[in-house]
C-alpha positions in Angstrom: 0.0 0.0 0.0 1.4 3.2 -0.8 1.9 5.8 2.5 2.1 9.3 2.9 4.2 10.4 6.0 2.6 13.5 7.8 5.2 15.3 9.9 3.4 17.8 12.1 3.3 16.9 15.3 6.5 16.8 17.9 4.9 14.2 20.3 2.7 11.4 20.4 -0.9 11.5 18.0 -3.9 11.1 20.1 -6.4 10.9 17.9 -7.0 10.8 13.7 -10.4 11.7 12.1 -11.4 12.4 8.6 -14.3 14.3 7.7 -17.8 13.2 6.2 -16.5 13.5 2.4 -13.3 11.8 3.8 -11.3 14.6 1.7 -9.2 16.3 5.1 -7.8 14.9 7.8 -7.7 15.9 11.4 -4.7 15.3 14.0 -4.2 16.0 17.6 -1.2 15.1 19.8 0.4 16.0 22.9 2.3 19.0 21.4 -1.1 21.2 21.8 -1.2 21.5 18.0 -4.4 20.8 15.8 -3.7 20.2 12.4 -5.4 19.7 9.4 -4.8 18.0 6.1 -5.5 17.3 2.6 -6.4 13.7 2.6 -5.2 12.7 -1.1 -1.7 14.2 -1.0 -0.9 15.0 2.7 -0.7 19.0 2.3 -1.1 20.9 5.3 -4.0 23.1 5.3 -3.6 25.0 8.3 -3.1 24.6 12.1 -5.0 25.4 15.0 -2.9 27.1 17.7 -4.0 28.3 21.3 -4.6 25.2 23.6 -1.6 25.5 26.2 -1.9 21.7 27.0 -1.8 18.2 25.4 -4.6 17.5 22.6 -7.1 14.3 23.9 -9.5 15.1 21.0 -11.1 16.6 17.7 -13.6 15.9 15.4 -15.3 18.1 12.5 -19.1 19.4 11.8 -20.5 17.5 8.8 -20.5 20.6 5.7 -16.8 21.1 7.4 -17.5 24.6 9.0 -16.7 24.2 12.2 -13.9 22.3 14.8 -13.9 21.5 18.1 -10.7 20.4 20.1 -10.7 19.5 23.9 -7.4 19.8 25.8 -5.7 18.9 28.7 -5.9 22.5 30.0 -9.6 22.3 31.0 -10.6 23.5 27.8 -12.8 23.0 24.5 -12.6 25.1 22.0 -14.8 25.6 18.8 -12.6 27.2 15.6 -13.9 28.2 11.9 -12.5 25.7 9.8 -11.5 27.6 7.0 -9.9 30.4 8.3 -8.6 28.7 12.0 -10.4 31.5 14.2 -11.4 30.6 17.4 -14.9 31.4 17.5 -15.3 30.3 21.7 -13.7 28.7 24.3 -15.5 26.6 27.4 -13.9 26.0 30.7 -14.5 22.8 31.9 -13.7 21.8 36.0 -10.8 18.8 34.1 -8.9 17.9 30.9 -11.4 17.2 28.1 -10.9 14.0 26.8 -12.8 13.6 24.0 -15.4 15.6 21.7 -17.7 14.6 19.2 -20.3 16.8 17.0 -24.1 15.5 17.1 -25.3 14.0 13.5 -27.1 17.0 13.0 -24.4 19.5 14.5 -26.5 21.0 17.1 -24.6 19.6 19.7 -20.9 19.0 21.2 -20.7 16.1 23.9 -17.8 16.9 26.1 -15.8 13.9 28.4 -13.9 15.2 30.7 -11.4 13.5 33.2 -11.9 12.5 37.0 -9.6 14.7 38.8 -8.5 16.8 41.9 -12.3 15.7 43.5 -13.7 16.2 40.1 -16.3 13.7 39.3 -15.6 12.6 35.1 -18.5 14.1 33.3 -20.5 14.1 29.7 -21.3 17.5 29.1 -23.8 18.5 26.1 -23.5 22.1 24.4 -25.9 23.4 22.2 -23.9 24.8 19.0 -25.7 27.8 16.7 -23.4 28.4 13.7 -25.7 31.2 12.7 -24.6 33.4 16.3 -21.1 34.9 17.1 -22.2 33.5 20.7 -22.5 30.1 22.3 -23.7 29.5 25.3 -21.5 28.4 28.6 -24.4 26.8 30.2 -24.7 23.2 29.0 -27.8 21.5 28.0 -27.2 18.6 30.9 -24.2 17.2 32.7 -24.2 12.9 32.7 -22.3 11.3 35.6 -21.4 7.9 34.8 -21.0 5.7 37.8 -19.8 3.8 39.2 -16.9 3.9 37.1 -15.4 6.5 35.2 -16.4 7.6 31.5 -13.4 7.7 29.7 -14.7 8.0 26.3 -18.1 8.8 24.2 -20.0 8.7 21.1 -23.4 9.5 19.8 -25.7 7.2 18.8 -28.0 6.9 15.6 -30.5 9.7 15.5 -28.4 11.6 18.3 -31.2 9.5 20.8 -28.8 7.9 22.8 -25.0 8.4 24.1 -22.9 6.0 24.6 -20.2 5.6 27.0 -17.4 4.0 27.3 -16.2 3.0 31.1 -12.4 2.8 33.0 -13.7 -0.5 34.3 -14.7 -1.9 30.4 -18.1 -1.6 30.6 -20.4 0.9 28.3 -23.5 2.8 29.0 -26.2 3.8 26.9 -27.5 7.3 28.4 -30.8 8.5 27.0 -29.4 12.0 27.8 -31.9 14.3 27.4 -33.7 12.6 30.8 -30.1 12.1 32.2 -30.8 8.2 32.2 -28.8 5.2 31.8 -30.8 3.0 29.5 -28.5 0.1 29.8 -25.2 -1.0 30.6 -23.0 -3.9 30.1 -19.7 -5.0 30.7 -17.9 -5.5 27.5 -13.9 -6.0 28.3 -11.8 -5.9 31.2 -9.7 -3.5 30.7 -10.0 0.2 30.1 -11.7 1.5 27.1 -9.8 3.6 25.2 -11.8 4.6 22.0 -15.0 4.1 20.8 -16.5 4.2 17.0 -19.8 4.1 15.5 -20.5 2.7 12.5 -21.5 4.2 9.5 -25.6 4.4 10.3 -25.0 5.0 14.1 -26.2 1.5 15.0 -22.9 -0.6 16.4 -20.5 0.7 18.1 -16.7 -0.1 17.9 -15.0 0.0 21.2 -10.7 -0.3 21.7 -8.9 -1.0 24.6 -5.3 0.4 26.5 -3.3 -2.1 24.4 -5.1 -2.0 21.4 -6.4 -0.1 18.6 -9.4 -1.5 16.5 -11.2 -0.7 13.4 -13.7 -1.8 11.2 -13.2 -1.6 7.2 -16.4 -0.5 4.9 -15.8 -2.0 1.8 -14.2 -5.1 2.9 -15.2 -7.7 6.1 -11.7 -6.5 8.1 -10.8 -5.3 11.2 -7.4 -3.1 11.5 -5.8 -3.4 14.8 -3.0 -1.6 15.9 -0.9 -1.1 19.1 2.1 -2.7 20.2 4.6 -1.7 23.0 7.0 0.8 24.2 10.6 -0.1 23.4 11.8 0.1 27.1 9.2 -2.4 28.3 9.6 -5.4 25.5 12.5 -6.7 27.0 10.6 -7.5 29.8 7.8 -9.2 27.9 7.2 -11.5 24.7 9.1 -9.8 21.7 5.8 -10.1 19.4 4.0 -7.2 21.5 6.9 -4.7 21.3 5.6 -4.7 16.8 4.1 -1.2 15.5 2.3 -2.5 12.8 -1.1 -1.9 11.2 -3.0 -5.7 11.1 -6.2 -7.0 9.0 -7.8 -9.5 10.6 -11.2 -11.3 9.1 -14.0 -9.9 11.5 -15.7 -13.0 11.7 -13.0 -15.6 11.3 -10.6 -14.0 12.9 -7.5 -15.3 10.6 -4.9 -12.5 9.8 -4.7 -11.8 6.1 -2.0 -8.9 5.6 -0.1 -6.2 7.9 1.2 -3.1 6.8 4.4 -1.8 8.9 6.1 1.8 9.5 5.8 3.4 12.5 8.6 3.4 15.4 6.8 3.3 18.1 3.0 1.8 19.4 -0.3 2.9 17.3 -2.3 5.3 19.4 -5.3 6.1 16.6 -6.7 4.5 13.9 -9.5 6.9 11.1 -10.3 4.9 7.6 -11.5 6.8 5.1 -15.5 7.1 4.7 -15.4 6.0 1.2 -12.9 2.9 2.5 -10.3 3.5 0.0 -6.9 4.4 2.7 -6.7 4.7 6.4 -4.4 6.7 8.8 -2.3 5.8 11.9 -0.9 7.6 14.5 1.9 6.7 16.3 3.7 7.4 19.6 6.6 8.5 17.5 4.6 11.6 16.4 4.2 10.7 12.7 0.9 10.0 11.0 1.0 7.7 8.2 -1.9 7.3 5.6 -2.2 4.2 3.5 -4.0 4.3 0.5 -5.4 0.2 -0.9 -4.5 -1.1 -3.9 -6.0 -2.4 -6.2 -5.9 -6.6 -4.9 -7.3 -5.1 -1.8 -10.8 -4.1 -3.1 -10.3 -7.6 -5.0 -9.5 -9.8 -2.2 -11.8 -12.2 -1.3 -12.1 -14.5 1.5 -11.8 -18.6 1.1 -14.6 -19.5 3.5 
């Protein structure tokens, strides 16, 4: 597969996401730097600078008008895409540790971190593009219990949010009554990220170790992790590899691996239209991977 080696951030990526036409790319990392990027060649469009901590988190409205960022100084910022404007800034009681736009862009859920006898919280803001103001006052304030929310993601139709828990469980909040509808445990480690699919029906979930992603066009998974250099001596040699797998979703039998980065995988995006995915590594690079041909060929001996 042929890569494209984004050099923008100085520190470790902590999240990749593309936007609805799949045509820019969004990075965060832990050098307080937002950038984004056209997809199909890698050129820089611009940068969003002002956060004076660590990026958790970013994600885009769907005509591409709008960013949000949260940050580990206890902020959340919303900037105009185009020109990189910061348009406001909330102040939140902890480090905000992940943000996600509403499918219809009227709202921005908010995670922020337990801390300093701060309970972790799922704040909702109403967003309205059309005013120069937006409100400080969110629309309600979930408190996951008993464990900690660590990260979240809307559900089909905006109707429900799900969370995902330090203890490996997830939650389904109906949050406009500030109710858990369900919960389960699903793993029993920390979850790490969470993705919806396509139609806001399944959800994706990744843990400390491991990063996980479903394909659109083909029945894959992409997992990516692997382990610090200092700690593989320690441990199994295999875990210390900073590669990109596929893995059958239902059979579970690797079929291909696609290697590059120096150091573990901390985020996985794949292009809405399927046709490359991005990585971003501890060693501060992003690398995008565009398929070849045999890929949207390759099918599976059942």
């Amino acid at each position: 597969m042929r890569p494209i080696l984004l050099q923008g951030h100085t520190r470790p990526l902590t999240q990749v996401k593309y936007n609805q036409d799949g045509d820019l790319l969004l990075t965060v990392a832990k050098d307080n730097t937002a950038n984004l990027w056209y997809s199909h060649n890698g050129e820089r469009v611009g940068t969003y600078a002002g956060h004076q901590g660590a990026l958790w988190s970013i994600d885009i409205n769907k005509p591409s008008t709008l960013v949000v960022t949260g940050s580990a100084d206890n902020t959340a910022r919303l900037w105009h895409a185009e020109t990189g404007k910061v348009l406001h800034i909330w102040e939140l009681p902890t480090a905000v540790k992940r943000v996600e736009f509403s499918h219809d862009d009227r709202y921005i859920l908010m995670v922020t971190e337990e801390r300093m006898g701060h309970k972790s919280g799922i704040y909702v803001f109403e967003i309205d593009e059309s005013s120069p103001v937006q409100s400080n006052e969110p629309v309600v304030v979930l408190r996951p219990t008993p464990s900690k929310a660590t990260v979240a993601a809307w559900s089909h139709l905006d109707k429900y949010i799900v969370a995902g828990h330090e203890d490996g469980s997830i939650s389904l909040f109906e949050w406009k009554y500030e109710e858990v509808s369900r919960r389960t445990k699903a793993h029993d480690d920390t979850i790490t990220d969470l993705q919806m699919s396509k139609d806001g029906t399944c959800t994706r979930l990744t843990l400390a170790s491991t990063r996980r992603l479903f394909t659109p066009t083909q029945d894959l998974v992409i997992l990516g992790g692997g382990q610090a250099a200092s700690e593989v001596t320690t441990t199994s040699s295999r875990q210390g590899k900073f590669e990109s797998r596929f893995y059958h979703k239902i059979f579970e039998d690797e079929v291909g691996r696609a290697k590059g980065h120096f150091g573990p995988i901390n985020t996985l995006a794949v292009q809405p239209d399927g046709k490359a995915f991005a990585s971003g590594g501890e060693d501060g690079y992003v690398r995008v991977h565009f398929f070849d041909p045999d890929y949207f060929r390759f099918k599976y001996d059942y």
